[in-house]
Structure formats: C-alpha cells, structure tokens
N, C-alpha and C positions, 0 to 999 in steps of 0.2 A: 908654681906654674903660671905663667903670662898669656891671658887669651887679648887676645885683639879684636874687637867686633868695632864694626864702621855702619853707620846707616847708609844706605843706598838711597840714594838721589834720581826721585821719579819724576819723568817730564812725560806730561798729555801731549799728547798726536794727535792733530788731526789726519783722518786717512783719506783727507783730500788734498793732504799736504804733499804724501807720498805720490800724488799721481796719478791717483784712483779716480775715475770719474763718478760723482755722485747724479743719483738718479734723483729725482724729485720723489717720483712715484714710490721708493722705496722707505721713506722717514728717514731720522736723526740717526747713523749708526754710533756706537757708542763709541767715546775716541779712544784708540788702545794707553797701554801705559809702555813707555821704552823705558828703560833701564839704563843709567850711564854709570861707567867704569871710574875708581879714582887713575886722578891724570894727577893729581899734587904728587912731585919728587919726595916733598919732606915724608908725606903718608908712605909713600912706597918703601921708600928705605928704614921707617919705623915700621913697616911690616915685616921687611928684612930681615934688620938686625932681632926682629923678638924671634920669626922663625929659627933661625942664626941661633940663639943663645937655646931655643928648646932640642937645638939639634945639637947642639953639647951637650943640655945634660941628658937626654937620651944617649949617648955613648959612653959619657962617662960614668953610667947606671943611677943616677936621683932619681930620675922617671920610673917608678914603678907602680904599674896596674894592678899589681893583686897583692902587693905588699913584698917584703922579703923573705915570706916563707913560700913565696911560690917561682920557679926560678922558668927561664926560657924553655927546659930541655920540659916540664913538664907541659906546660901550652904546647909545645910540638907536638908531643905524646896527645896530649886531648885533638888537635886538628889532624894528627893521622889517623886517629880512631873513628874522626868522621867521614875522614876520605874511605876508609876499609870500608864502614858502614854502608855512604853511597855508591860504591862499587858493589858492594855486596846485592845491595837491591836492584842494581841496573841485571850484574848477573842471574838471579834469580829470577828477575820477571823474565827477561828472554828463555832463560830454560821452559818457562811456563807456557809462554808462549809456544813453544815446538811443540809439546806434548800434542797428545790426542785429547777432544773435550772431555772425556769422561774421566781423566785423571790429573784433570787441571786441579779440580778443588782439595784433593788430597796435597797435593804437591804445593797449590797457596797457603795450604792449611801448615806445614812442615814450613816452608820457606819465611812464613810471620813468624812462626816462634825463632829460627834463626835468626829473625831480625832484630828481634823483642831482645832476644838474648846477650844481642849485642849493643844495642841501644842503651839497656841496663849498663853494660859495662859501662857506656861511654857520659851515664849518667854520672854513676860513682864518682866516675875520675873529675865530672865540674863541680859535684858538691867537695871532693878534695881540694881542690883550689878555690871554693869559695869560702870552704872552714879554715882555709889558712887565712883566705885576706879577713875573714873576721875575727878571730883569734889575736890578728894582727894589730884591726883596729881596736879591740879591747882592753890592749898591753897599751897601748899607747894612750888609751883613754886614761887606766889606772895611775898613769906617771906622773 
C-alpha cells in the first residue's frame, strides 16, 4: 500500500495585512499562521494516480483490513449489531422517560442488562474478527 504524505507550507500573516486596524493601545497580536494548498500539477496528478492504483486494488480485493479470514458480510454483521444496539438504547431511554418516577429505576435497572446483553454480543463478534486478523498474521509470520 502507497501512502502519500506532503508537508504543508506555512506562511505568517500579519493581521494588519488583512485590513485589520491595529490599535496601539492593545500590543503585538500574535500574527496567525495561513495554510496554503499544493498548486504543482506534477504533485496533484502524483496524488492521483496513487489514489487511482489504491482504488484498484480495493476492488480488485489486496486491500484487506482484517486479513482473509475476515470477509465483508461479517463487518456488516458487526456494524448492524451496533446500529440494533444504538436503537435499542435511544428506545429504551424514551420508554423510561414516559413512565411515572417511581418505576423509572426498575425499568433502568431491566433496560441496562438488556443493553449489557447486547453489547456482550456485539463484543464477541469484534474479538471474532480480531482472532481472525491474528491468527492471520501468525500464519504468515510462521512462512
């Protein structure tokens, strides 16, 4: 995989450049720092082309996060687990919130271990795909 990093090129301002009027009475303010963009064609289109070749091999599958034992359909599975989870919670606190005071804390009390319960699940399932990507890098250490 080809990362591209470029340093940024800081220019001092004075902020009496911009137009500001500077008071006497107030001292030195300190002069900002501006940020300028690459403007070289060569840089831009060598950012390009490496975006370019990493979005090949992202489709054509090299790119892989968690190794080959962990496959797309299971990250779905783990980020719908979290969506259930935060749905879960948004619904449960509003129920709680309807009740009457006096049956709020049972009702929080039941509604955490529902949460808990799930949350466990949705542990299991990241140490599953983390025992795979290590598993994975172990095999490939031993070769």
């Amino acid at each position: 995989m080809v990362v591209f990093c470029r340093g940024v090129r800081d220019k001092v301002r004075n902020p009496q450049s911009l137009g500001g009027k500077h008071n006497q009475n107030q001292g030195q303010a300190a002069p900002t720092i501006q940020h300028s963009f690459l403007t070289d064609v060569s840089d831009v289109h060598d950012m390009e082309n490496g975006l370019l070749s990493l979005l090949n091999d992202f489709h054509s599958g090299k790119l892989q996060a968690f190794g080959n034992e962990c496959s797309i359909d299971q990250m779905e599975h783990v980020r719908e687990m979290q969506e259930k989870l935060a749905c879960l919670h948004f619904d449960l606190y509003s129920e709680v919130d309807e009740l009457p005071e006096d049956q709020r804390k049972m009702a929080s009390d039941t509604n955490m271990d529902k949460l808990l319960l799930n949350l466990e699940e949705l542990s299991s399932s990241i140490q599953k795909l983390n025992l795979a990507e290590t598993q994975e890098i172990s095999r490939t250490a031993n070769v």
